[in-house]
Backbone as ProteinMPNN parsed JSONL, in Angstrom:
{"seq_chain_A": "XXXXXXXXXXXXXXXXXXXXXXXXXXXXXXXXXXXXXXXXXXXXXXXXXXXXXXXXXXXXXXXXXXXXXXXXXXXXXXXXXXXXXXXXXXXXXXXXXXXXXXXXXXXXXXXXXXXXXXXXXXXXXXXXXXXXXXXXXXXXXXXXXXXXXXXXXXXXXXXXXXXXXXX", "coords_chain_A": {"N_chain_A": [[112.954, 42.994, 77.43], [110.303, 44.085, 77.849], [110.933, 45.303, 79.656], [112.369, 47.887, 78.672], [110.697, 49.062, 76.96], [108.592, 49.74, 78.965], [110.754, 51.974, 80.433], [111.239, 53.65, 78.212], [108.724, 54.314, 77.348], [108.576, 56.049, 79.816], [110.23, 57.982, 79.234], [108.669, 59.316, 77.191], [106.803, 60.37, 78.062], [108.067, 62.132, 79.608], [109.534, 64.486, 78.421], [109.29, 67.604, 77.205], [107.318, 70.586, 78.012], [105.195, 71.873, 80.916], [101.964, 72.891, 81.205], [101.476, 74.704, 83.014], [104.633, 75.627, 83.566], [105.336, 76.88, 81.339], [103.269, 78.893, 81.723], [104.121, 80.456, 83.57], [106.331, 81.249, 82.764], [106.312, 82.982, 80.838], [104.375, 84.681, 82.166], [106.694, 85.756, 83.79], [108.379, 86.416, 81.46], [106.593, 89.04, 80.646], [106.528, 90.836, 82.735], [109.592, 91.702, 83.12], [109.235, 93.04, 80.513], [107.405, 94.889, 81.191], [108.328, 96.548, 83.105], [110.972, 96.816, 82.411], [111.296, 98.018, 79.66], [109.93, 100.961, 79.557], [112.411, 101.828, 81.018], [114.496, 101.094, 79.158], [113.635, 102.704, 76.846], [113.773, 105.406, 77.986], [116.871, 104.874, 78.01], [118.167, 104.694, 75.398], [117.011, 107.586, 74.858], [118.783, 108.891, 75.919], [121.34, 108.015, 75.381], [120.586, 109.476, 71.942], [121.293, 111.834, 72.757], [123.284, 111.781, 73.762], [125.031, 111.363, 72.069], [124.506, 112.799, 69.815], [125.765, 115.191, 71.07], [128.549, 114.406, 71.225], [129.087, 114.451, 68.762], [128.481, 117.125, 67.428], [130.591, 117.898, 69.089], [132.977, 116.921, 68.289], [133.074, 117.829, 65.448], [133.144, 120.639, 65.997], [136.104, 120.383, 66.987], [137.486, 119.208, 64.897], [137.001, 121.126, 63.231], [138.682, 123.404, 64.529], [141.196, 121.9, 63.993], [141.485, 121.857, 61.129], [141.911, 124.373, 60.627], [144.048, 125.303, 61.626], [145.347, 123.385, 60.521], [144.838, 124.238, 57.083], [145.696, 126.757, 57.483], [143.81, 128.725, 57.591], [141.354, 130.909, 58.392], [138.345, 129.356, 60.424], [134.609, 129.331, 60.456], [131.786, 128.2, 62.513], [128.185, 128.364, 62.419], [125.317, 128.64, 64.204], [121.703, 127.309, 64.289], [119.415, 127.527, 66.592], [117.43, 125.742, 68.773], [114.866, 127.159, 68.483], [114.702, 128.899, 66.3], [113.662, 129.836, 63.15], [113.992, 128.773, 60.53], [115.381, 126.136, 59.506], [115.193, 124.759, 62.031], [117.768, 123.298, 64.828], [120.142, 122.865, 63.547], [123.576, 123.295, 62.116], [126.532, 124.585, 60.336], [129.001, 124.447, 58.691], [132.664, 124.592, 57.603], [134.813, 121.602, 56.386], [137.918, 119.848, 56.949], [138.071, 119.578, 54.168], [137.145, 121.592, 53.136], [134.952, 121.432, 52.307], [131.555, 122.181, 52.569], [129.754, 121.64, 55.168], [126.448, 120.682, 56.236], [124.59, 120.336, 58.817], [122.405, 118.052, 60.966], [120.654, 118.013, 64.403], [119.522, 114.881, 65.743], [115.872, 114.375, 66.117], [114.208, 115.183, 68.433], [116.568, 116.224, 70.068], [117.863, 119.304, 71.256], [119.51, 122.115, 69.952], [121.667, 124.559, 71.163], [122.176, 127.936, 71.947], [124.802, 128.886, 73.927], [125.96, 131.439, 74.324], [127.077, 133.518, 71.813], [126.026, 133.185, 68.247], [128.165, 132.025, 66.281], [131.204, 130.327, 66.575], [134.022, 131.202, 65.841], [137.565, 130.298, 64.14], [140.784, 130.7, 64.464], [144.182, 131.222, 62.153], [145.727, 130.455, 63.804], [144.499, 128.984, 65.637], [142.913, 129.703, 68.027], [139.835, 131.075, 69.175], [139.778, 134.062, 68.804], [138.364, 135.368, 69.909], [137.377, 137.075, 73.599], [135.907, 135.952, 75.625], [134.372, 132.743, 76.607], [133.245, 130.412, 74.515], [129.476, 129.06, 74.437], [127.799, 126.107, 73.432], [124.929, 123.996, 73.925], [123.707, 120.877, 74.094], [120.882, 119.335, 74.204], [118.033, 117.197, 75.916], [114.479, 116.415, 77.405], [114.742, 113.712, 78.785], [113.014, 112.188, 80.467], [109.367, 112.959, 82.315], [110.586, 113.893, 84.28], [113.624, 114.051, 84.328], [115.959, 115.213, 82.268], [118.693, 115.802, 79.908], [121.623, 117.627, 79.626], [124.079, 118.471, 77.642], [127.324, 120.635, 77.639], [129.306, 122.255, 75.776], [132.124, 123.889, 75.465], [133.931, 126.239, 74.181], [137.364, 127.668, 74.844], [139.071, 130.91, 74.688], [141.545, 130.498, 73.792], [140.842, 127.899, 72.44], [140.465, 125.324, 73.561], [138.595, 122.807, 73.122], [136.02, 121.845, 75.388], [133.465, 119.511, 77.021], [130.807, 119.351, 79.27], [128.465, 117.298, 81.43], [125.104, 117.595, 82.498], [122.625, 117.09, 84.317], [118.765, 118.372, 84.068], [115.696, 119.572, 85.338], [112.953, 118.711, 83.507]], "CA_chain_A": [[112.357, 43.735, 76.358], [109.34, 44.95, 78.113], [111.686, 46.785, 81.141], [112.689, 48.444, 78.121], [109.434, 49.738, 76.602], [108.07, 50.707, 79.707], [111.425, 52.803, 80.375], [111.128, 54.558, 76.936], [107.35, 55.146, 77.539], [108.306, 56.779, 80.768], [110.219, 59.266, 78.83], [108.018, 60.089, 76.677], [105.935, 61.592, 79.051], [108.909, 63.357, 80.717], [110.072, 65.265, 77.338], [108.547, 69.207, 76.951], [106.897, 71.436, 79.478], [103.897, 71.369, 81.528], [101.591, 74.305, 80.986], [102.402, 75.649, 84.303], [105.858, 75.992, 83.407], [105.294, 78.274, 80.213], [102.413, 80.218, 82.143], [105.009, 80.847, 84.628], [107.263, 81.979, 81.881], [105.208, 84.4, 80.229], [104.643, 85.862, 83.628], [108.235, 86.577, 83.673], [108.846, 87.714, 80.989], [105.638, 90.054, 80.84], [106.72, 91.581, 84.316], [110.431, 92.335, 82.692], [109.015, 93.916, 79.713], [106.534, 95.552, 81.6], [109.175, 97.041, 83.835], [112.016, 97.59, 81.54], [110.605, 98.964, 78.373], [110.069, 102.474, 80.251], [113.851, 102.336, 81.417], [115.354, 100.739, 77.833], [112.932, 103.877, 75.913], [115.15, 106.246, 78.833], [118.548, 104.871, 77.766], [117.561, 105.415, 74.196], [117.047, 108.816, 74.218], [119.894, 109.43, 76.744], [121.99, 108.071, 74.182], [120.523, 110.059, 71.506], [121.57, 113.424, 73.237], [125.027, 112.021, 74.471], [125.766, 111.315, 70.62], [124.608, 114.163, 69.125], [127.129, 116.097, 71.917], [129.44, 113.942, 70.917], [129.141, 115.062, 67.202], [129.149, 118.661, 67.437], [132.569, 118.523, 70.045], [134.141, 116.155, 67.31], [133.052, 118.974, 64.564], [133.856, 121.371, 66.354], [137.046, 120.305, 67.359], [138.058, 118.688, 63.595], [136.859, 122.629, 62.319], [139.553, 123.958, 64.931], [142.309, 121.733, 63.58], [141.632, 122.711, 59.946], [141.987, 126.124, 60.554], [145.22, 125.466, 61.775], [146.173, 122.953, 59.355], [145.36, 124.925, 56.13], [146.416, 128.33, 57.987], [142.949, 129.606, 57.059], [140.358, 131.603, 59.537], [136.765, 129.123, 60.286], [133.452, 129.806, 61.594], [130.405, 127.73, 62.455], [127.237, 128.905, 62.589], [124.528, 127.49, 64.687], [120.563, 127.266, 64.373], [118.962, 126.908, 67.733], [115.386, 124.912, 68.279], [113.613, 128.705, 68.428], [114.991, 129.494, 65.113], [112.528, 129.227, 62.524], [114.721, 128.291, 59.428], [115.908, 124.697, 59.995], [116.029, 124.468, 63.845], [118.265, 122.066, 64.933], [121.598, 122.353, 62.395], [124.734, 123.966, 62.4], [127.285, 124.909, 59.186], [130.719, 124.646, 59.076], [133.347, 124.09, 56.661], [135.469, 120.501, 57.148], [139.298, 120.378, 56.816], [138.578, 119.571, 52.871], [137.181, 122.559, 52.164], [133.508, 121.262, 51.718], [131.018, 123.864, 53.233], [128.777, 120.432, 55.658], [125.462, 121.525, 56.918], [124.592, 118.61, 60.079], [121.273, 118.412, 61.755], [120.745, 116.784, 65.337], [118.142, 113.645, 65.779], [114.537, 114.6, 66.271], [114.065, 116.022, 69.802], [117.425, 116.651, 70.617], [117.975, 120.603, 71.089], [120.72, 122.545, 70.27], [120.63, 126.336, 72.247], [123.356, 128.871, 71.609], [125.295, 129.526, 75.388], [126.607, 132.447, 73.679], [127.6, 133.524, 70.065], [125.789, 132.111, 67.215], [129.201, 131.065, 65.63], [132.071, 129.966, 66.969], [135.65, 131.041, 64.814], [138.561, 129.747, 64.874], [142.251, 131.712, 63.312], [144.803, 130.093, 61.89], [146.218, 129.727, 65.388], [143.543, 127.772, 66.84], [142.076, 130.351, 68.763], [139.165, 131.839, 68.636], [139.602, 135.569, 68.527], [137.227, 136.322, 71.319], [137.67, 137.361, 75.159], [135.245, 134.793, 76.276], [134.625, 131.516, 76.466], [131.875, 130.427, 73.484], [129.437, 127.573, 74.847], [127.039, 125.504, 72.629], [124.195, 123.25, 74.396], [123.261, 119.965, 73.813], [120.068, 118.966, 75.528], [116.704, 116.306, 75.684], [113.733, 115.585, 78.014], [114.678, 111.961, 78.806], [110.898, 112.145, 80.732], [109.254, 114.315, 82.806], [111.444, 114.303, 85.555], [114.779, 114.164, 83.766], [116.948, 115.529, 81.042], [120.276, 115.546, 79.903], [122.329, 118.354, 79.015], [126.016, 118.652, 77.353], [127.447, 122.107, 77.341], [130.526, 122.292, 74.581], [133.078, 124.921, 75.694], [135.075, 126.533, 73.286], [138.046, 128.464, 75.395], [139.475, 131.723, 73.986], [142.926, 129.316, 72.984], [140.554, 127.196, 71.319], [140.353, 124.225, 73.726], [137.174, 122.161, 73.298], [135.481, 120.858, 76.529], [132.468, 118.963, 77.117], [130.218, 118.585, 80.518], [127.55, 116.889, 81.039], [124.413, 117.753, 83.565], [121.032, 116.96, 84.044], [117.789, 119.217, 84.749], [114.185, 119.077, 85.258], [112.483, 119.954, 82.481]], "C_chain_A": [[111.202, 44.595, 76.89], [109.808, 45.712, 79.419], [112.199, 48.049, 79.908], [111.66, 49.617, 77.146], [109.259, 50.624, 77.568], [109.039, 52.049, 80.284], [111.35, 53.999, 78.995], [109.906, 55.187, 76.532], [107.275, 56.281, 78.549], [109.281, 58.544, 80.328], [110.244, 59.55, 77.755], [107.259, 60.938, 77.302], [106.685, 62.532, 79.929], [109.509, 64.635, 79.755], [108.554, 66.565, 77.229], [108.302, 69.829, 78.196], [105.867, 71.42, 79.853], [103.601, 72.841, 81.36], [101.48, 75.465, 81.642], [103.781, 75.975, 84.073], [105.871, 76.745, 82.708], [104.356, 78.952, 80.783], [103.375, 80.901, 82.967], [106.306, 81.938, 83.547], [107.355, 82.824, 81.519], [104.75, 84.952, 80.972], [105.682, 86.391, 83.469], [108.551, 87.532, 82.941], [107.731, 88.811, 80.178], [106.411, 90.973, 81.817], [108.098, 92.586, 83.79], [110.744, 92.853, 81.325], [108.081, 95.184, 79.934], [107.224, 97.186, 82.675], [110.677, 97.81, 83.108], [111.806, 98.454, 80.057], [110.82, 100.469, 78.762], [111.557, 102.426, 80.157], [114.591, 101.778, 80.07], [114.784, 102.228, 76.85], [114.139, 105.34, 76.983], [116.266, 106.142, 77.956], [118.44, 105.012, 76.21], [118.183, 106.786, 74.032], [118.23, 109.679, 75.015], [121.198, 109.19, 75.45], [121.767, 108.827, 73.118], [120.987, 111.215, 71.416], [122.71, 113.109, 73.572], [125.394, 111.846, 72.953], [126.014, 112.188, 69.889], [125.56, 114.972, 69.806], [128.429, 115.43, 71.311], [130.09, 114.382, 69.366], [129.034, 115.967, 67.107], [130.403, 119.091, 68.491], [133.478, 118.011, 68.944], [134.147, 117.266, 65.894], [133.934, 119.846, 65.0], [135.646, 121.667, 66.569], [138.483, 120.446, 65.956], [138.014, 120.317, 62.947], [138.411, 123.506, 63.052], [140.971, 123.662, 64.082], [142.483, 121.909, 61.894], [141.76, 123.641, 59.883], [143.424, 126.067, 60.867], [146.068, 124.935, 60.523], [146.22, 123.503, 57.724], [145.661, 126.291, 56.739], [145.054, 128.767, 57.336], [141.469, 129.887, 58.585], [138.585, 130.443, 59.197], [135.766, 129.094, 60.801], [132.245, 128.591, 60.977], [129.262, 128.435, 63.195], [126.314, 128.14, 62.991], [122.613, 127.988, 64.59], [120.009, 127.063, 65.289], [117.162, 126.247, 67.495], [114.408, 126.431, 68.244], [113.944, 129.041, 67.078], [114.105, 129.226, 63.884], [112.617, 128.714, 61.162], [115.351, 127.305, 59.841], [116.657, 124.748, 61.662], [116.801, 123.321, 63.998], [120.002, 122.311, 64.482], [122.389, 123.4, 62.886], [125.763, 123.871, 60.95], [128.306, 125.354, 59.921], [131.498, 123.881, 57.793], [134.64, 123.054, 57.093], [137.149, 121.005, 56.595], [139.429, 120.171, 55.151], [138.11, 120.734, 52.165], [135.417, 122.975, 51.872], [132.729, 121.746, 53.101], [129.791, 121.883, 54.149], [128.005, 121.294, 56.312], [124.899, 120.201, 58.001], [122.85, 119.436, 61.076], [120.758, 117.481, 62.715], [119.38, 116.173, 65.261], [116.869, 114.578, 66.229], [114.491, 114.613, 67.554], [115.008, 116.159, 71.034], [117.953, 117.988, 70.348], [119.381, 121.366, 71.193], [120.602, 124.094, 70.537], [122.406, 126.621, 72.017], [123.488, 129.552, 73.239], [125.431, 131.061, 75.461], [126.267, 133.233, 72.361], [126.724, 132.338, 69.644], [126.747, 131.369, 66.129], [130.066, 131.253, 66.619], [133.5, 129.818, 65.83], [136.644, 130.882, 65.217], [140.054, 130.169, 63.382], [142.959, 131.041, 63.483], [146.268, 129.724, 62.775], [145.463, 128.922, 66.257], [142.96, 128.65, 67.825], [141.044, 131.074, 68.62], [138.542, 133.323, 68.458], [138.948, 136.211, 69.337], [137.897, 136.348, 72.623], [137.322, 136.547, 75.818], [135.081, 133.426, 76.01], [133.192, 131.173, 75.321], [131.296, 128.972, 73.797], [128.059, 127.425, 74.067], [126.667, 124.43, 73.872], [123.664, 122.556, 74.224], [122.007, 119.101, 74.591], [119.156, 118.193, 75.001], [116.824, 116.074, 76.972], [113.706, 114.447, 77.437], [113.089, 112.117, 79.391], [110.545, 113.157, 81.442], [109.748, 114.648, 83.729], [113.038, 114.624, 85.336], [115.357, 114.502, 82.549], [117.747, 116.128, 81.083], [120.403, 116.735, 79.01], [124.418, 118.143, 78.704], [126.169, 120.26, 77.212], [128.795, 121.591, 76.939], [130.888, 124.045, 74.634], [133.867, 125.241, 74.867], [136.254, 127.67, 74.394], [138.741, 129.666, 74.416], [140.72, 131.018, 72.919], [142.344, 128.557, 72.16], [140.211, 125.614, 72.462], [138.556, 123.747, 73.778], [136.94, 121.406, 74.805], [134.181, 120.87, 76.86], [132.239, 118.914, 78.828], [129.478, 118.302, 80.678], [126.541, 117.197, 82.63], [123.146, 117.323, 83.041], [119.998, 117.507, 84.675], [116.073, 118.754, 84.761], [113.807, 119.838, 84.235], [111.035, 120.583, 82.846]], "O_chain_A": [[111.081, 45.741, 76.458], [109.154, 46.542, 80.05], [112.392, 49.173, 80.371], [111.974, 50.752, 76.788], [109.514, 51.826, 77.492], [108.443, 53.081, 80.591], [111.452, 55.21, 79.192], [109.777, 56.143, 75.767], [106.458, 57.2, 78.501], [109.138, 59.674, 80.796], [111.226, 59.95, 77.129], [107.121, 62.134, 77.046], [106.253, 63.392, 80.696], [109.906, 65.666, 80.3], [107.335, 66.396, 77.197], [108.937, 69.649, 79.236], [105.154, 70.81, 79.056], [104.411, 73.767, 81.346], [101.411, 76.643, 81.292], [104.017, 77.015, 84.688], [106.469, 77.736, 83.128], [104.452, 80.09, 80.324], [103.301, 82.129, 82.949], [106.856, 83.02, 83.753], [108.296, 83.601, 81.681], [104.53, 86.107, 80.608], [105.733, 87.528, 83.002], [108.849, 88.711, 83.135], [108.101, 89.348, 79.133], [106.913, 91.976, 81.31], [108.039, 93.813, 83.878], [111.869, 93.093, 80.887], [107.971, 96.169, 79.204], [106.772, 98.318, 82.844], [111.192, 98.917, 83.266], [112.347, 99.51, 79.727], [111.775, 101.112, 78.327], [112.035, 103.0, 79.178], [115.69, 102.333, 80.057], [115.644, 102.766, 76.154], [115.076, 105.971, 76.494], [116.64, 107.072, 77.241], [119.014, 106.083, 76.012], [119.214, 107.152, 73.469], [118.52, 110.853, 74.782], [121.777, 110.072, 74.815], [122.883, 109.263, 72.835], [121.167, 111.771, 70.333], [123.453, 114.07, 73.77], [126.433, 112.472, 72.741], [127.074, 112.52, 69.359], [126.316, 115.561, 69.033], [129.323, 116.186, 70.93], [131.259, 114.562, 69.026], [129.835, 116.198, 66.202], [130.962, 120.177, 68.647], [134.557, 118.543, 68.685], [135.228, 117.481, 65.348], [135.111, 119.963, 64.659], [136.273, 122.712, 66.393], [139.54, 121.068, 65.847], [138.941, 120.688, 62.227], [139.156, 124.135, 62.3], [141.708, 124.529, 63.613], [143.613, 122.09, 61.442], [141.743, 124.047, 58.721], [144.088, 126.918, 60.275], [146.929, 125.47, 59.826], [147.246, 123.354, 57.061], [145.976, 127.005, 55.786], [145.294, 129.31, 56.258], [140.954, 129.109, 59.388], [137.859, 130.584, 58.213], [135.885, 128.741, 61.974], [131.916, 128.221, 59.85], [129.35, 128.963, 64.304], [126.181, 127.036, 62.464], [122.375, 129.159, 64.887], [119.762, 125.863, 65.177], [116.265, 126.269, 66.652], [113.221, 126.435, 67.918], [113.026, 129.75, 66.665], [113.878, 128.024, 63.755], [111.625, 128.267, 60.585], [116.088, 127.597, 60.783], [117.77, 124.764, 62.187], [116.527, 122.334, 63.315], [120.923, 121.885, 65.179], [122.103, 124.204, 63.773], [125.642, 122.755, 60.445], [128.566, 126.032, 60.915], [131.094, 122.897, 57.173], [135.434, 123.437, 57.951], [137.496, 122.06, 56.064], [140.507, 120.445, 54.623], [138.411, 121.012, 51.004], [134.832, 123.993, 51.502], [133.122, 121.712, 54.267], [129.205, 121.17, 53.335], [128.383, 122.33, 56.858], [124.959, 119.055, 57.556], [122.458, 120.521, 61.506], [120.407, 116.357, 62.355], [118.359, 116.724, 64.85], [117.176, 115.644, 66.763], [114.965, 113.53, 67.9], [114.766, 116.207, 72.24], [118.542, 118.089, 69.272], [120.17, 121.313, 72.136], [119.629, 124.765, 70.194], [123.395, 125.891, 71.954], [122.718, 130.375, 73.736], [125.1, 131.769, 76.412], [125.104, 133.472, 72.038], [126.574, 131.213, 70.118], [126.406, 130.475, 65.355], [129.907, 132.123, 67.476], [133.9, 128.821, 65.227], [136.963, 131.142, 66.377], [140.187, 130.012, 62.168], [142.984, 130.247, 64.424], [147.302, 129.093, 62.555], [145.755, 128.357, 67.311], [142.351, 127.976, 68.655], [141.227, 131.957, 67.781], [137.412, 133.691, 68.139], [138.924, 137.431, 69.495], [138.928, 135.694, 72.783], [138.078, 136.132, 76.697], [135.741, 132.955, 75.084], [132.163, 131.829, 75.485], [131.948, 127.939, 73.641], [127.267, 128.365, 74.008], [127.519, 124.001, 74.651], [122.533, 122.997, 74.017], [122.257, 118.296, 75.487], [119.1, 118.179, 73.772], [117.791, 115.788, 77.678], [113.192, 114.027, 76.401], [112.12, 112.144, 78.632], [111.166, 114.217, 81.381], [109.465, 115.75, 84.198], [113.631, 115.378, 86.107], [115.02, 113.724, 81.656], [117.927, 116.987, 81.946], [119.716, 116.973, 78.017], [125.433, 117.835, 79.329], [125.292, 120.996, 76.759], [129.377, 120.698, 77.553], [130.31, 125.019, 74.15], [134.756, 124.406, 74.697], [135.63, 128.684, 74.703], [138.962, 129.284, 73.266], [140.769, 131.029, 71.689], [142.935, 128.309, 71.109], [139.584, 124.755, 71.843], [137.616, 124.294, 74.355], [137.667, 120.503, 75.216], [133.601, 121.943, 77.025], [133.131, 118.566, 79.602], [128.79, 119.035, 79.968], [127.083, 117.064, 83.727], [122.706, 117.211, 81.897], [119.998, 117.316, 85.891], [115.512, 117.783, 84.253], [114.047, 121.015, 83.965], [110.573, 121.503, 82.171]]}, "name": "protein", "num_of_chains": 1, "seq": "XXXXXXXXXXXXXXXXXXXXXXXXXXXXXXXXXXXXXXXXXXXXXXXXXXXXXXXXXXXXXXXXXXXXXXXXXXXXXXXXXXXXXXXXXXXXXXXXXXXXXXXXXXXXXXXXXXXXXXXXXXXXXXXXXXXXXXXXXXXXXXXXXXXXXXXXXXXXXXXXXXXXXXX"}
């Protein structure tokens, strides 16, 4: 009976953590918040700017195949960040008909390659000689940022590439 006490006393004192073990902890994970924060606030806003690209090629693209599919001629029109009437957006009419006005996240820039619209006849092409390119861009920090450039080809094909510059 008393080998049995003193076993059940001995772990009590072995149950939790010693206060070296949680200072040690909270070092840790100080150091890999201290360290990753910066690079998680990066991938953030890298994402921000690959989405928004992502959402004016999928517009774009969806505006092409309505033009084909009701046989009717459509144009989007774009706002760049210098523009002084809602910088940012772009208008275009979807395949139902309804006139959508879309405006990218908060300090992601959209810059006209070209043409401030981009039309598309009810062949899928867009009536021009050249190629019409829309720019999707953000300072990730001060050493990096991400651009998409959104190609429209005379035929109509959409293509996306993606680079990155100093800003």
């Amino acid at each position: 009976m008393d080998t049995e006490r003193t076993q059940e006393r001995g772990r009590r004192n072995e149950r939790g953590y010693s206060l070296s073990e949680l200072l040690t902890v909270i070092a840790l994970m100080g150091l890999f918040i201290l360290f990753g924060g910066p690079a998680m606030a990066d991938a953030f806003k890298a994402y921000k700017v690959k989405a928004g690209a992502d959402i004016v090629a999928t517009d774009v693209r969806g505006m092409r195949y309505a033009a084909v599919g009701n046989r009717t001629s459509l144009t989007m029109t774009t706002s760049t960040q210098s523009s002084g009437t809602n910088p940012n957006t772009y208008v275009f009419t979807n395949a139902a008909g309804n006139t959508i006005t879309r405006r990218l996240e908060s300090g992601v820039n959209l810059e006209n390659g070209s043409a401030a619209t981009i039309s598309f006849t009810t062949t899928g092409s867009t009536g021009s000689t050249a190629t019409q390119v829309l720019i999707v861009s953000m300072d990730i920090n001060s050493t990096r940022g991400d651009r998409y450039t959104i190609s429209v080809s005379p035929t109509g094909t959409v293509t996306t590439a993606y680079a990155t510059y100093t800003p």
